[in-house]
ZAMIFI-86469 format. One line per 8 residues: their letters; for each residue x, y, z of N, C-alpha, C, O. Coordinates in nm, 4 decimals, padded with zeros to 6 digits. Example, Ala and Ser with C-alpha at 12.3 -4.5 7.8 and 13.67 -1.06 7.14 Angstrom:
% residues 2
AS> 01.3190:-00.5690:00.7800:01.2300:-00.4500:00.7800:01.3200:-00.3300:00.7800:01.4236:-00.3319:00.8465; 01.2850:-00.2250:00.7080:01.3670:-00.1060:00.7140:01.2900:00.0030:00.7870:01.3409:00.1138:00.8039
% end
This chain:
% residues 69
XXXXXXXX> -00.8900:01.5999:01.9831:-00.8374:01.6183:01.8493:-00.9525:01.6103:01.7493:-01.0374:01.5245:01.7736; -00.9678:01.6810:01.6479:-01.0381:01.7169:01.5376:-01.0251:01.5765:01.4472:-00.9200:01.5277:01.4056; -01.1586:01.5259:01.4285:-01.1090:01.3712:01.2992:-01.1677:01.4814:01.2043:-01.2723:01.5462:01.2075; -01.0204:01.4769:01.0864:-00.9835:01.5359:01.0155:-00.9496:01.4220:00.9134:-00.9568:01.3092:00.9623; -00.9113:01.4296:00.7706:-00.8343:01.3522:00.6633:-00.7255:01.2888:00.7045:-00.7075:01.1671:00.7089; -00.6114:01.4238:00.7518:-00.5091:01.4040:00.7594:-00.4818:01.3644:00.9168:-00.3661:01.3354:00.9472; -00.5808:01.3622:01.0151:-00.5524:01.3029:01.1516:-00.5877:01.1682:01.1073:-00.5060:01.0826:01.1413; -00.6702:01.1347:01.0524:-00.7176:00.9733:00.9810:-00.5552:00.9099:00.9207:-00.4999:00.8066:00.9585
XXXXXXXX> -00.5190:00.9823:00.8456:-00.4110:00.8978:00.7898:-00.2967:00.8898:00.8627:-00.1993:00.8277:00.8202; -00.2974:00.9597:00.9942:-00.1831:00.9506:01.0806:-00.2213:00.8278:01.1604:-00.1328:00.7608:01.2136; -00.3604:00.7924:01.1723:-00.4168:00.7315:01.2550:-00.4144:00.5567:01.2026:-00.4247:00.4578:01.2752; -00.3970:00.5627:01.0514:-00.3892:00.4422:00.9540:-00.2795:00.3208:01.0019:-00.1891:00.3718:01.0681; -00.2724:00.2542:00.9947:-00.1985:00.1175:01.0866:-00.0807:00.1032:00.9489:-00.1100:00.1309:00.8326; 00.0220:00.0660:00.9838:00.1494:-00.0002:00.8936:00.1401:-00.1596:00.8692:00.1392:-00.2471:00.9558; 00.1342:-00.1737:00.7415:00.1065:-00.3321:00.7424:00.2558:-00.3821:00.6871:00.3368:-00.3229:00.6157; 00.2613:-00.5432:00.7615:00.3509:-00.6078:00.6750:00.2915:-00.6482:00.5612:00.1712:-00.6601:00.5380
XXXXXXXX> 00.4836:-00.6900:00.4179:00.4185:-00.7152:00.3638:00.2877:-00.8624:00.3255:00.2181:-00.8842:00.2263; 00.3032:-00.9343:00.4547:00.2352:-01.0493:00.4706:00.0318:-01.0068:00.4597:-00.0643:-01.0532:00.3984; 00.0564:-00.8930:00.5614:-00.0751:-00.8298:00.5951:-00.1483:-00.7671:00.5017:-00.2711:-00.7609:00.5084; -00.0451:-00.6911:00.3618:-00.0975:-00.6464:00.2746:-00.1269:-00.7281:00.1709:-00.2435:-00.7211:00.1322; -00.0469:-00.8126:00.1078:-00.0819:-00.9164:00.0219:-00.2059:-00.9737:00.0586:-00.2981:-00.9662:-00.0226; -00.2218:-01.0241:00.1566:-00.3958:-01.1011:00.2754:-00.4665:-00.9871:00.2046:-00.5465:-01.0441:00.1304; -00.4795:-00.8535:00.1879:-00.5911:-00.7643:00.2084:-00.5977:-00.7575:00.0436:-00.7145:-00.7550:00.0048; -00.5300:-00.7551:-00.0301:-00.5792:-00.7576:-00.1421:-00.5729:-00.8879:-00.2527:-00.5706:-00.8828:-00.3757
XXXXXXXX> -00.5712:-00.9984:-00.1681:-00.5683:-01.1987:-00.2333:-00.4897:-01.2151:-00.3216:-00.5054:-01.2994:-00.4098; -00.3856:-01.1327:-00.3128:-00.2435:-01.1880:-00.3828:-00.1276:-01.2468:-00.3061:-00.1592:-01.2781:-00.1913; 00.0131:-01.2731:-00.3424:00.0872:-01.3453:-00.2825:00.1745:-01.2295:-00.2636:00.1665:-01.1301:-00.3358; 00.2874:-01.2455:-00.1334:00.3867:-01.1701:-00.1400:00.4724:-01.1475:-00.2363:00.5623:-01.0646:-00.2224; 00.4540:-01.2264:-00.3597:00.5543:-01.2319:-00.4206:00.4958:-01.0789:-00.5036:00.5390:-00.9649:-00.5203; 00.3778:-01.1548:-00.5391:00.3342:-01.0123:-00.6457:00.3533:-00.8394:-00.5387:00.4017:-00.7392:-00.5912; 00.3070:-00.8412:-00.3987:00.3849:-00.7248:-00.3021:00.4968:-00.6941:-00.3893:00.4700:-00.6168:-00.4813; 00.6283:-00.7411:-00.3808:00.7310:-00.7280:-00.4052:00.7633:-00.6953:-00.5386:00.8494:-00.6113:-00.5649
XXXXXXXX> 00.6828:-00.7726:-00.6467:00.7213:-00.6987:-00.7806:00.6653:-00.5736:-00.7518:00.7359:-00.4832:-00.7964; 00.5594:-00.5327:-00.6908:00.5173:-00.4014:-00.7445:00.5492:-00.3032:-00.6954:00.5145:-00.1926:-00.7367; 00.6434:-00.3298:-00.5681:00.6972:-00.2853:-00.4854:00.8634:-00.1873:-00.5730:00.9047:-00.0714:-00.5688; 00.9134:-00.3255:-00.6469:00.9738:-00.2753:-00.7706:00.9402:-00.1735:-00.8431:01.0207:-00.0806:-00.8501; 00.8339:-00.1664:-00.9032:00.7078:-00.0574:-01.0289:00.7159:00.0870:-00.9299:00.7310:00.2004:-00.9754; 00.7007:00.0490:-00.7738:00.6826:00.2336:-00.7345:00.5419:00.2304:-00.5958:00.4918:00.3233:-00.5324; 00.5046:00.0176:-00.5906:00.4088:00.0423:-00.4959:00.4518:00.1212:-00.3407:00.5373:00.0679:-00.2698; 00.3734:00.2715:-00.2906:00.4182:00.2991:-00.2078:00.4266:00.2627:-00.0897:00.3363:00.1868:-00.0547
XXXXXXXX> 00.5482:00.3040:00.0327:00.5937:00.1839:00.1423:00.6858:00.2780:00.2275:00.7373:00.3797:00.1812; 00.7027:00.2314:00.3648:00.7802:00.3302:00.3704:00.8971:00.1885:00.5009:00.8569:00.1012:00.5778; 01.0062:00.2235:00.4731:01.0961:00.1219:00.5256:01.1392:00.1660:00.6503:01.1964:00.2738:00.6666; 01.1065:00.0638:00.7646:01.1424:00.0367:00.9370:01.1950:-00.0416:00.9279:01.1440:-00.1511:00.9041; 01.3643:-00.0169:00.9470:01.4489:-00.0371:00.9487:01.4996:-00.1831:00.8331:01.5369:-00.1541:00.7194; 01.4951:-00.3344:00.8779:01.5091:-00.4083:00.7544:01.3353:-00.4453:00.7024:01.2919:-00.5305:00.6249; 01.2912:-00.3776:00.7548:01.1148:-00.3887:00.7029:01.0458:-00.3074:00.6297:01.0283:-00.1962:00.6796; 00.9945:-00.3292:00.5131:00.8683:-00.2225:00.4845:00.7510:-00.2933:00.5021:00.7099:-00.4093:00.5009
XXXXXXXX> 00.6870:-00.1059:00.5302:00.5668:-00.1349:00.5207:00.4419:-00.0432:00.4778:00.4704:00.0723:00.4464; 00.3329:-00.0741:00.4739:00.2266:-00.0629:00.3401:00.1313:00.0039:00.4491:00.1318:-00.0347:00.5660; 00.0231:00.1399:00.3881:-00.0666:00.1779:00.4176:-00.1973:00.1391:00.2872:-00.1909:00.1632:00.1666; -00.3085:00.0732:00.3645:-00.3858:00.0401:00.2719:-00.4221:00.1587:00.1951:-00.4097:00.1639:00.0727; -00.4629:00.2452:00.2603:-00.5188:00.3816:00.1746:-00.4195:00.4048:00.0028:-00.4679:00.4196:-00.1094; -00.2776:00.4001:00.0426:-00.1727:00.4916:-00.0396:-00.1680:00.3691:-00.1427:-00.1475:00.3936:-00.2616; -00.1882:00.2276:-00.0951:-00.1572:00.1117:-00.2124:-00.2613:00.0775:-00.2734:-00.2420:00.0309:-00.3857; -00.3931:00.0861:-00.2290:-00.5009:00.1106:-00.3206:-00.5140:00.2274:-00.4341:-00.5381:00.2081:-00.5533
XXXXXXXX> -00.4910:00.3620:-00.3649:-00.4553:00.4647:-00.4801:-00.3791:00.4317:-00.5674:-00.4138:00.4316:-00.6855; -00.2699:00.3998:-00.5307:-00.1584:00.3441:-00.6110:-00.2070:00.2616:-00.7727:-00.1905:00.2841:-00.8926; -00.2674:00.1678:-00.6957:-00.3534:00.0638:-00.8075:-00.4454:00.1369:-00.8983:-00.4465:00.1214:-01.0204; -00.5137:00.2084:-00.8394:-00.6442:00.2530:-00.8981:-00.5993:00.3296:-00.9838:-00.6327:00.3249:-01.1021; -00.4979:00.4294:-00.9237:-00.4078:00.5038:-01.0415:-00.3690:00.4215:-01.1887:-00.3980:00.4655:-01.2999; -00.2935:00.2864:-01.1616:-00.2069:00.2306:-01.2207:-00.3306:00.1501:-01.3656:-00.3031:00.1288:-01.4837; -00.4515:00.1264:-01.2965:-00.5003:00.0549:-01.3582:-00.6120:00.1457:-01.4867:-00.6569:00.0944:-01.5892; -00.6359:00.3016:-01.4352:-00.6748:00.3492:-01.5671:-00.6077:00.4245:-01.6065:-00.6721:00.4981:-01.6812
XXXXX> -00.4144:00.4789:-01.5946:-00.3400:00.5269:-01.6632:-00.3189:00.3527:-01.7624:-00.3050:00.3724:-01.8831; -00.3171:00.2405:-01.7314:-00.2388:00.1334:-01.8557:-00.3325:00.0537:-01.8721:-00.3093:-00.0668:-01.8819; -00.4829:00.1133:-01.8800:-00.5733:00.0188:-01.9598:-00.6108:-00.1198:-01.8866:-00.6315:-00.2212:-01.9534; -00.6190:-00.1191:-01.7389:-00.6566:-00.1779:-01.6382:-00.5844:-00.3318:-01.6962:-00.6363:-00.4029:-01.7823; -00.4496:-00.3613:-01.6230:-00.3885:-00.4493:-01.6581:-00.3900:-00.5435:-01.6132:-00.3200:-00.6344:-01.6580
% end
């Protein structure tokens, strides 16, 4: 198989939200508000879960559309 972008992001691991909060030194709680706002996730079955790539964009987006909040 060709390492490609899009074979990379197939290739990207699903985090809980325990695993993602750890990767960026916040608490689950803050996961969950932002999870509220639109942080992206995608839900297995009573679980979601987080690709680092898409929740970093997410942020990076978030923080110079509202004046890095």
């Amino acid at each position: 198989m060709i390492n490609t972008p899009t074979t990379q992001y197939y290739k990207e691991a699903w985090l809980t939200k325990k695993e993602i909060a750890k990767h960026f030194s916040f608490s689950t709680r803050w996961v969950e508000k932002r999870v509220c706002e639109g942080l992206p996730h995608a839900q297995f079955g009573a679980q979601k879960r987080f690709r680092i790539s898409e929740c970093e964009a997410w942020l990076m987006g978030r923080s110079t559309s509202n004046g890095n909040r």
